[in-house]
C-alpha positions as a printed NumPy array, in Angstrom:
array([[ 86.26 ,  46.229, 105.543],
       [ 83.469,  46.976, 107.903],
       [ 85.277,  49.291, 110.077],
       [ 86.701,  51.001, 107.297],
       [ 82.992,  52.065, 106.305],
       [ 82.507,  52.626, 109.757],
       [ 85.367,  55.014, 109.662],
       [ 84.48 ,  56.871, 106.32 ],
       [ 80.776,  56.841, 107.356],
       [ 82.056,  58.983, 110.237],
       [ 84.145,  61.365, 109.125],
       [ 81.282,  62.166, 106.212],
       [ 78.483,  62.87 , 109.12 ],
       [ 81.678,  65.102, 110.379],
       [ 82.344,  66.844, 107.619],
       [ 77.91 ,  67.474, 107.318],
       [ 77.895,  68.401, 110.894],
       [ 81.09 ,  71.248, 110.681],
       [ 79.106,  72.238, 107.664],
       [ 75.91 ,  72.619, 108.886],
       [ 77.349,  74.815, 111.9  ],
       [ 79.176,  76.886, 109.329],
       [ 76.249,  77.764, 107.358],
       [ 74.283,  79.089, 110.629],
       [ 77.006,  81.43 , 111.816],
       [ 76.317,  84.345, 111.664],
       [ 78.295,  86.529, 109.34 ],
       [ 79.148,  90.111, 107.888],
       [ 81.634,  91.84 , 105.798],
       [ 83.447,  95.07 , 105.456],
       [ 84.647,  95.929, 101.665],
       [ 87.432,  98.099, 102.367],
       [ 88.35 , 101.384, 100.009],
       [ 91.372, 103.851, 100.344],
       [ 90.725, 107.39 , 100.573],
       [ 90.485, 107.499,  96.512],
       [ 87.519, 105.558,  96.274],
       [ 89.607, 102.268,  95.743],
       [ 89.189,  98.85 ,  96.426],
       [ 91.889,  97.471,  98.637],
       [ 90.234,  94.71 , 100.466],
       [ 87.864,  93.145, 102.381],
       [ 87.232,  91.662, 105.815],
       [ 84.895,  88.457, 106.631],
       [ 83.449,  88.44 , 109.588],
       [ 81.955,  85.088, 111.433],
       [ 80.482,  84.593, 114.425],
       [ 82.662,  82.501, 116.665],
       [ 81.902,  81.237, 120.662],
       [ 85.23 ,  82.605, 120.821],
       [ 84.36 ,  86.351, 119.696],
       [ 84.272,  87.183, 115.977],
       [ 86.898,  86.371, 113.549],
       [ 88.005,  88.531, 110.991],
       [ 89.362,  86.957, 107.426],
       [ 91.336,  90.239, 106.216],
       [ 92.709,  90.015, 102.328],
       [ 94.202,  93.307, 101.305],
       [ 95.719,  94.398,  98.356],
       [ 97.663,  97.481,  97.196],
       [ 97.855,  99.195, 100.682],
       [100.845, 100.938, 101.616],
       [103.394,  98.721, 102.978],
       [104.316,  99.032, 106.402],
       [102.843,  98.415, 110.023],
       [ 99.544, 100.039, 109.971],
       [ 97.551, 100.393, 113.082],
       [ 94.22 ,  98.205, 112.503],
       [ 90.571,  99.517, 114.021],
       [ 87.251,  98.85 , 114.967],
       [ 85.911, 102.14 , 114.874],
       [ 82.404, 103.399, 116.326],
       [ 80.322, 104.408, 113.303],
       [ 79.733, 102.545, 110.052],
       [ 80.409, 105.251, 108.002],
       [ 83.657, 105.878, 105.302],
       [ 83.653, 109.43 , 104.162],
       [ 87.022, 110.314, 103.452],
       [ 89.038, 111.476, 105.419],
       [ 87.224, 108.76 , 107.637],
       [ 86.569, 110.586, 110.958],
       [ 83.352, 110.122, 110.053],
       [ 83.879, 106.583, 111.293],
       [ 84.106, 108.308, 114.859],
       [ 86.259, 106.84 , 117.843],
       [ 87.063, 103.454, 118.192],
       [ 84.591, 100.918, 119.082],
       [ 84.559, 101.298, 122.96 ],
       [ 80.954, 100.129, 124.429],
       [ 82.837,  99.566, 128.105],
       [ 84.267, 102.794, 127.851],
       [ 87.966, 101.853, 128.531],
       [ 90.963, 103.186, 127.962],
       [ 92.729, 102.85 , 124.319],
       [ 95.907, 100.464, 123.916],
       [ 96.633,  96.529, 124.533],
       [ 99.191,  97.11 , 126.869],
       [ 96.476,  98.988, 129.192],
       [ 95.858,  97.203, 132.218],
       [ 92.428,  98.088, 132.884],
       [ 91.425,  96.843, 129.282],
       [ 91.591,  97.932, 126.174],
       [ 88.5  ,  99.185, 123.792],
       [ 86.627,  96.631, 122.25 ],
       [ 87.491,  98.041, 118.951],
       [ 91.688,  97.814, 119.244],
       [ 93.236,  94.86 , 116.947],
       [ 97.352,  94.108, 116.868],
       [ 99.011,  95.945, 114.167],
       [ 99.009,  94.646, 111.006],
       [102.29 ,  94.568, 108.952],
       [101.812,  94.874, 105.052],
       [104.785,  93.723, 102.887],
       [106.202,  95.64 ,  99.976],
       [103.679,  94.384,  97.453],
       [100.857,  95.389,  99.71 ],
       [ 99.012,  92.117,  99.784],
       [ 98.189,  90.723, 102.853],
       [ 95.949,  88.178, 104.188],
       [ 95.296,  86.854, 108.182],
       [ 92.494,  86.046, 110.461],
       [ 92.369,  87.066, 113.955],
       [ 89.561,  86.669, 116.525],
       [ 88.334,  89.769, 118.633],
       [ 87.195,  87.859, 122.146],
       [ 85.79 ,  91.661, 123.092],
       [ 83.062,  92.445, 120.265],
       [ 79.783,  90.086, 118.869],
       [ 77.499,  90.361, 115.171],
       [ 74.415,  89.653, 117.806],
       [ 71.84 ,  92.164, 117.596],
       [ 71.152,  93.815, 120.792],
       [ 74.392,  93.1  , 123.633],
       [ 76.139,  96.537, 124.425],
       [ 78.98 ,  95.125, 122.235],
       [ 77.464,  94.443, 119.164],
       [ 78.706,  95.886, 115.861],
       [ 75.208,  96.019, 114.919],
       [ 74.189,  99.124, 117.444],
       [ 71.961, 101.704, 116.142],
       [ 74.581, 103.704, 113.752],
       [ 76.822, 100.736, 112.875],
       [ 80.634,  99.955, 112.942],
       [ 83.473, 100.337, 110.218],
       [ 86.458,  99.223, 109.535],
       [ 89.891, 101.19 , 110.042],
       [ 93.589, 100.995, 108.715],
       [ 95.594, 104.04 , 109.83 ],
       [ 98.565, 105.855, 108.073],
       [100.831, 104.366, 111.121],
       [101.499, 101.764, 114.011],
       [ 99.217, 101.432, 116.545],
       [101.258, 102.346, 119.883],
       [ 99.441, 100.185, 122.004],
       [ 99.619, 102.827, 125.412],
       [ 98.638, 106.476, 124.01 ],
       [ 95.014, 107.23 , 124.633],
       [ 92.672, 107.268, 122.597],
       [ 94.005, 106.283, 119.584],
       [ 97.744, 105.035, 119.641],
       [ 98.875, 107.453, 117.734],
       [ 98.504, 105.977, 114.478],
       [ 98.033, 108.605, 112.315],
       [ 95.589, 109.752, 109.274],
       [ 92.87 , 106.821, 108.675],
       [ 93.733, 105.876, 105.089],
       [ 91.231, 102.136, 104.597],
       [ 87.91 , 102.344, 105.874],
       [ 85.076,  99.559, 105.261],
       [ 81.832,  99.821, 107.058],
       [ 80.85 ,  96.338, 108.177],
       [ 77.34 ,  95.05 , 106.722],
       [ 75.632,  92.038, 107.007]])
């Protein structure tokens, strides 16, 4: 009986611990709107050793694989350029087949079924919510949130050729 209070005693001062970590990280989020003013999503964003991860729950965009973007600017004026290039504080070249390194800002594809709901988290090693690094999302005029008309090709620079930006969410704290 003792060491199964021993046990449970544990795995409670666990479970406080993983809390208490949780509720320091430091986190943002992106509410995500087609080109109509809609709401189609959202993206968490958390604060990881690892690089950031991004909790992504979309619903009613177009199904399909869509090309997925950290873009430069957090601004989402339709038709979104205003978002400028992709996130890219190294200054590489675009695609993550490039051997020299992608930009910060390039994600996989994501592929949206026919209902157009879609959730999945993914960590970007290459970007960071601290204030102040050269690859913060935080720099002086912000960083948004991209979904493009089309695939991501993972080669062309500087974009991929994925098409018309049709999602954009500027990321806030």
């Amino acid at each position: 009986m003792r060491v199964a209070r021993s046990a449970s005693s544990l795995a409670v001062v666990a479970i406080a611990c993983l809390a208490s970590v949780s509720s320091h990280a430091q986190t943002a989020k992106a509410l995500l709107k087609d080109a109509g003013g809609k709401d189609v999503g959202r993206v968490e964003l958390v604060q990881l050793p690892a690089g950031v991860l991004l909790k992504m729950s979309l619903k009613g965009v177009p199904p399909g694989e869509r090309a997925f973007h950290i873009h430069a600017v957090g601004k989402c004026e339709p038709p979104f350029t205003s978002a400028g290039p992709h996130f890219n504080p190294a200054n590489h070249k675009h695609g993550l087949e490039t051997k020299e390194g992608s930009h910060a800002g390039d994600m996989p594809n994501l592929h949206i079924p026919a209902n157009g709901e879609l959730v999945i988290e993914l960590v970007n090693p290459m970007v960071t919510l601290a204030k102040g690094p050269p690859n913060s999302l935080f720099d002086a005029d912000g960083s948004a949130i991209i979904i493009h008309a089309g695939a991501d090709d993972y080669k062309t620079d500087p974009t991929g050729n994925a098409g018309d930006r049709i999602v954009c969410g500027v990321i806030v704290e």
